[in-house]
C-alpha positions in Angstrom: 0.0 0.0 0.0 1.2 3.6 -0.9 1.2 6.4 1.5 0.5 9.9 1.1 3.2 12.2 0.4 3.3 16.2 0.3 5.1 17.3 -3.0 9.3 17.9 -2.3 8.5 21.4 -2.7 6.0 21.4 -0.2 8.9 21.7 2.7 10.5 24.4 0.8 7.6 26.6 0.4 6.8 25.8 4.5 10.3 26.7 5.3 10.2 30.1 3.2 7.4 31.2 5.3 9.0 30.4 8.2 12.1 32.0 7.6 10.0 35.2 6.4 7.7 35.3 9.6 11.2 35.1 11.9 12.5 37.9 9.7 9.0 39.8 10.0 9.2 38.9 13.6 13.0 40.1 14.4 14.1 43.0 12.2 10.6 44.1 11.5 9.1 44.1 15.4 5.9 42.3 14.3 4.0 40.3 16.7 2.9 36.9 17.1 -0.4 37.5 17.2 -0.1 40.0 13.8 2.0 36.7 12.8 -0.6 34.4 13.3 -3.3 36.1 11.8 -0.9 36.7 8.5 -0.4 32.9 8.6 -3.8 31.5 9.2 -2.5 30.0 12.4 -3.2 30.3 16.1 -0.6 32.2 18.4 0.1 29.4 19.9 0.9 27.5 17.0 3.3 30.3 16.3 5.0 30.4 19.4 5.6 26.9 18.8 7.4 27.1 15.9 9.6 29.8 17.3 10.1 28.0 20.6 11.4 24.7 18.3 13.6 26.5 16.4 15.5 28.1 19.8 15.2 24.6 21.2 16.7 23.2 18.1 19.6 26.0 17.8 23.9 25.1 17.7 26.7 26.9 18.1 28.4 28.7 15.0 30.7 25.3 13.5 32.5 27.8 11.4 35.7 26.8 11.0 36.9 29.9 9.2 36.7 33.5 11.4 35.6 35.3 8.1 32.7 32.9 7.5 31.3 33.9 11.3 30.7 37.6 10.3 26.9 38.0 10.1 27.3 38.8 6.2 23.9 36.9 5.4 21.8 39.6 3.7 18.3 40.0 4.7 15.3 37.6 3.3 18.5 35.6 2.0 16.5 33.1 0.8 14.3 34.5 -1.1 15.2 33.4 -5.5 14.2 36.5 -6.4 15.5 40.1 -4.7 
């Protein structure tokens, strides 16, 4: 028997959204609650995916001292500027 899937592209598109509510959420000042409206989510369900991604968080492994210098641009993963 063959289970369900979501498409590849499904975790891509769930990650970008993410990564845009954290950016919307730390540089921009927005709150959860804005957040979770903008998302069709409950707060809580917000909060949660913030508190995993704290929970989840390691050290810098960069093994190079130029590589640990913040120089990410904003929204850097975004295709398109």
């Amino acid at each position: 028997m063959r289970r369900w899937s979501a498409p590849d592209n499904a975790g891509r598109a769930e990650d970008e959204r993410f990564l845009e509510a954290m950016h919307r959420h730390e540089v921009d000042g927005m709150s959860f609650a804005v957040l979770a409206r903008d998302l069709c989510r409950s707060r809580a369900a917000v909060c949660g995916m913030f508190k995993r991604v704290r929970d989840a968080e390691q050290p810098c492994q960069c093994v190079n001292p130029e590589n640990r210098d913040g120089g990410m641009p904003p929204r850097w993963w975004r295709k398109c500027p």
